[in-house]
C-alpha positions as CSV (number, residue, x, y, z in Angstrom):
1,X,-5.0,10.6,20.4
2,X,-1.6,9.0,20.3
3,X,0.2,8.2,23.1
4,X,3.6,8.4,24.0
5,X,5.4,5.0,23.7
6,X,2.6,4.7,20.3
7,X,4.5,8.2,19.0
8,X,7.9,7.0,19.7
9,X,7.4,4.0,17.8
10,X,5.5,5.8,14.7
11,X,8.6,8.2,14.4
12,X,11.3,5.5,14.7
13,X,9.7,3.6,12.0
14,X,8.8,6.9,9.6
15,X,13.0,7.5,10.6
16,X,13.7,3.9,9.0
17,X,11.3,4.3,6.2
18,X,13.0,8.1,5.8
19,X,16.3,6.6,5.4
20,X,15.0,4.9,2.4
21,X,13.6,7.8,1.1
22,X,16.4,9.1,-0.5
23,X,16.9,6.3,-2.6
24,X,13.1,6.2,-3.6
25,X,12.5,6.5,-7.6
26,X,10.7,9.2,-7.9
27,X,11.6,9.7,-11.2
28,X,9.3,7.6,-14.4
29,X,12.6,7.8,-16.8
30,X,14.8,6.0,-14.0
31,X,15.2,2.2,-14.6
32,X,13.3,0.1,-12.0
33,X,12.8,-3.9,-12.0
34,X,9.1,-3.3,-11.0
35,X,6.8,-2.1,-14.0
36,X,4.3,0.9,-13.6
37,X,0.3,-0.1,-14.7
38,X,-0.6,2.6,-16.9
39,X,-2.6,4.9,-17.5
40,X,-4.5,4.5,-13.9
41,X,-7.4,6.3,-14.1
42,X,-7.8,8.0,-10.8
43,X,-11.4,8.6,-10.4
44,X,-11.8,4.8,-11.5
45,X,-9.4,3.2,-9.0
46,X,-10.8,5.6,-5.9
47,X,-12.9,3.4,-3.5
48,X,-11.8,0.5,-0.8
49,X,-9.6,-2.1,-1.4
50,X,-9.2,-5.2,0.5
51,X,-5.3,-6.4,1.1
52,X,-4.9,-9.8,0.6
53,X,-1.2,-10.6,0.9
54,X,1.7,-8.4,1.7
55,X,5.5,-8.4,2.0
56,X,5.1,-6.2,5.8
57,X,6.6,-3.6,7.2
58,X,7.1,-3.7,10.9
59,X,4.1,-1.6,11.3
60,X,2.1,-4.0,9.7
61,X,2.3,-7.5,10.9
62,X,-0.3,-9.5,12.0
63,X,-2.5,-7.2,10.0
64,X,-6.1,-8.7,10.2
65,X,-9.2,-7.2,8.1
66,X,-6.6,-4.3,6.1
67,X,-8.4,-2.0,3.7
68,X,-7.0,1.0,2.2
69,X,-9.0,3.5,0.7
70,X,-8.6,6.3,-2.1
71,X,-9.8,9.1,-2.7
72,X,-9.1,11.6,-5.5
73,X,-8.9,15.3,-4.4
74,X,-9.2,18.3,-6.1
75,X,-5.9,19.6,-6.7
76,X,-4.8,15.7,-8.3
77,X,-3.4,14.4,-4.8
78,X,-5.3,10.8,-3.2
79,X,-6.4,10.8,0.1
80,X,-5.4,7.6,1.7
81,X,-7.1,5.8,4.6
82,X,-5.4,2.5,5.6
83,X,-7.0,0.9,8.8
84,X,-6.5,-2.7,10.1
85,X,-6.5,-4.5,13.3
86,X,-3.7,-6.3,14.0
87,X,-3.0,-9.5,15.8
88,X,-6.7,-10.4,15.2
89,X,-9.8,-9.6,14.1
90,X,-10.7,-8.4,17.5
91,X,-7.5,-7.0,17.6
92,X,-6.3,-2.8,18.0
93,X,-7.4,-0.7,15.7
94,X,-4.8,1.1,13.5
95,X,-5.5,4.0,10.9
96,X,-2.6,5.4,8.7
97,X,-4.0,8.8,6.9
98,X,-1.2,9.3,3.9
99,X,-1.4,11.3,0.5
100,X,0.2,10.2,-2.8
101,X,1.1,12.4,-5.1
102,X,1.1,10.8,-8.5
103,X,4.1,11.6,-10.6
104,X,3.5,13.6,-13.6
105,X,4.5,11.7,-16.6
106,X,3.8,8.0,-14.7
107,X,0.1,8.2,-16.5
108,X,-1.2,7.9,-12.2
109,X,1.2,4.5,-11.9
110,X,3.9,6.4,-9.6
111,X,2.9,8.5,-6.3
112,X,5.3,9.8,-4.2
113,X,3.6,9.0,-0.6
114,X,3.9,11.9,2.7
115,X,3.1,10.8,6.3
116,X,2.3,12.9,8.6
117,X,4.4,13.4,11.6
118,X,2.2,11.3,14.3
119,X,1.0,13.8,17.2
120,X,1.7,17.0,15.3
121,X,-0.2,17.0,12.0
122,X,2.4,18.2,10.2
123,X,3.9,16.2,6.8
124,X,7.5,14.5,6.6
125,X,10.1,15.8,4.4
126,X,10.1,13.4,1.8
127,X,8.0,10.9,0.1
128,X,8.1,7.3,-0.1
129,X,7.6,5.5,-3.6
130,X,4.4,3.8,-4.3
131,X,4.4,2.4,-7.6
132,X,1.3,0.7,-8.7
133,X,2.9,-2.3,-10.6
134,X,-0.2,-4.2,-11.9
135,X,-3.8,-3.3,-12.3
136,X,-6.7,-5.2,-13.4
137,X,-8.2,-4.3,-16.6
138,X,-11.3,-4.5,-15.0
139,X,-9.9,-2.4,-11.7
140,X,-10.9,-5.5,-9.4
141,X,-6.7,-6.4,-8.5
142,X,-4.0,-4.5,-8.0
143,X,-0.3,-4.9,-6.8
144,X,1.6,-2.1,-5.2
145,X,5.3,-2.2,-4.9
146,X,8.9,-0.5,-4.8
147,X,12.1,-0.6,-6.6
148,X,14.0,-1.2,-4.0
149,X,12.1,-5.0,-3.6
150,X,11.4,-4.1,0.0
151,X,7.9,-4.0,0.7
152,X,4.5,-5.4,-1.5
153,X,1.0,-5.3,-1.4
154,X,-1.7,-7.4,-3.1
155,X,-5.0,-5.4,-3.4
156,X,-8.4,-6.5,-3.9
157,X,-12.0,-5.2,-4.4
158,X,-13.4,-8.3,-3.3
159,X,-11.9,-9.7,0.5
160,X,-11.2,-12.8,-0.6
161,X,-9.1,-14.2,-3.0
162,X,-8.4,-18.0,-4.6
163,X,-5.0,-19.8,-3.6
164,X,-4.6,-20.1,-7.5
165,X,-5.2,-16.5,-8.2
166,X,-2.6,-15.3,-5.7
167,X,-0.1,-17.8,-6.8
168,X,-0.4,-16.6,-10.4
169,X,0.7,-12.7,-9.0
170,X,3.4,-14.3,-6.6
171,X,4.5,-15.7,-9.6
172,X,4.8,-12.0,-11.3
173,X,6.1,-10.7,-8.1
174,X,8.7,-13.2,-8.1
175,X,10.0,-12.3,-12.4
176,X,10.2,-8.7,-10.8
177,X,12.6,-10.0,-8.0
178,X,10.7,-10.3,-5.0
179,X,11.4,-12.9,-2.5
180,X,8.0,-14.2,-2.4
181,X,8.7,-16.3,0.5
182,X,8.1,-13.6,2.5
183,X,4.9,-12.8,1.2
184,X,2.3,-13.4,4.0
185,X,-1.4,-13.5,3.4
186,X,-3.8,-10.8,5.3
187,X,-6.5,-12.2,6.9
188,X,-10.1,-10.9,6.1
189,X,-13.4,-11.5,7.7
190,X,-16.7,-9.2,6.4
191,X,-19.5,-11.4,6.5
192,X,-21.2,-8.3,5.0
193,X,-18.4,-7.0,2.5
194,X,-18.4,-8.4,-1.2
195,X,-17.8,-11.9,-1.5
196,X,-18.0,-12.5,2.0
197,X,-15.2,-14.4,3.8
């Protein structure tokens, strides 16, 4: 259940997103100064994936123990299941229950993300770009990010990740023309979870 003052803020921050939305590239021909990974093979890249560093939205700060999940449906769209606590790892749970919509002729690099509308199940107008910019060839890192330079997200399979490792993708991040000073690490504790932490 969502309450009130927890709705309100869920659809002012959709409403900001939204206002990006129409300037979201949708569109695999349009020039962007983030690459698109490619192919991305979608059965391949389904399963969790630890976020180790992020560029936040306000939604998102203070994110402790982030994972986001995919999984590939039937009819080509991902199922997405992001959860986190935030302010610690003790902290209140959030879940975020999107679908991408990969873009045809992105080879799976470019989905066009729908929320739904929190309390009322139903989806939002328009989609939010989610362009997967890097991939692993081995499917163990990824980086999603946005034309626009806003937002960024450093994926992992593994929770943890070396300080030399994620200066080597700041420093990709940064050719693209991200401000990686604002890139803030995610803590992640899963004493049980691959590579511990």
């Amino acid at each position: 259940p969502v309450n009130r003052s927890e709705r309100a803020g869920w659809v002012m921050a959709i409403l900001l997103l939204g206002g990006m939305a129409g300037c979201a590239n949708l569109d695999p021909r349009r020039p962007s100064p983030v690459p698109m990974a490619g192919p991305v093979d979608l059965q391949r890249f389904s399963g969790d994936w630890y976020l180790i560093a992020h560029i936040p939205t306000d939604r998102d700060r203070q994110a402790h123990n982030a994972v986001e999940n995919y999984l590939l449906e039937a009819d080509g769209s991902v199922a997405m299941t992001y959860t986190n606590r935030l302010g610690g790892f003790d902290g209140t749970p959030k879940r975020m229950t999107p679908t991408g919509y990969p873009v045809e002729g992105s080879g799976n690099a470019l989905w066009g993300i729908r929320f739904l509308i929190p309390g009322l199940s139903l989806p939002w107008p328009f989609r939010f770009e989610y362009r997967i910019a890097y991939l692993a060839p081995d499917y163990s890192e990824m980086v999603v990010a946005r034309s626009r330079l806003d937002f960024l997200w450093l994926f992992a399979r593994r929770p943890q990740m070396s300080d030399a490792d994620l200066a080597r993708h700041a420093e990709r991040m940064a050719a693209w023309g991200y401000d990686v000073s604002k890139l803030e690490r995610v803590p992640q504790r899963w004493p049980s979870a691959p590579g511990g932490g």
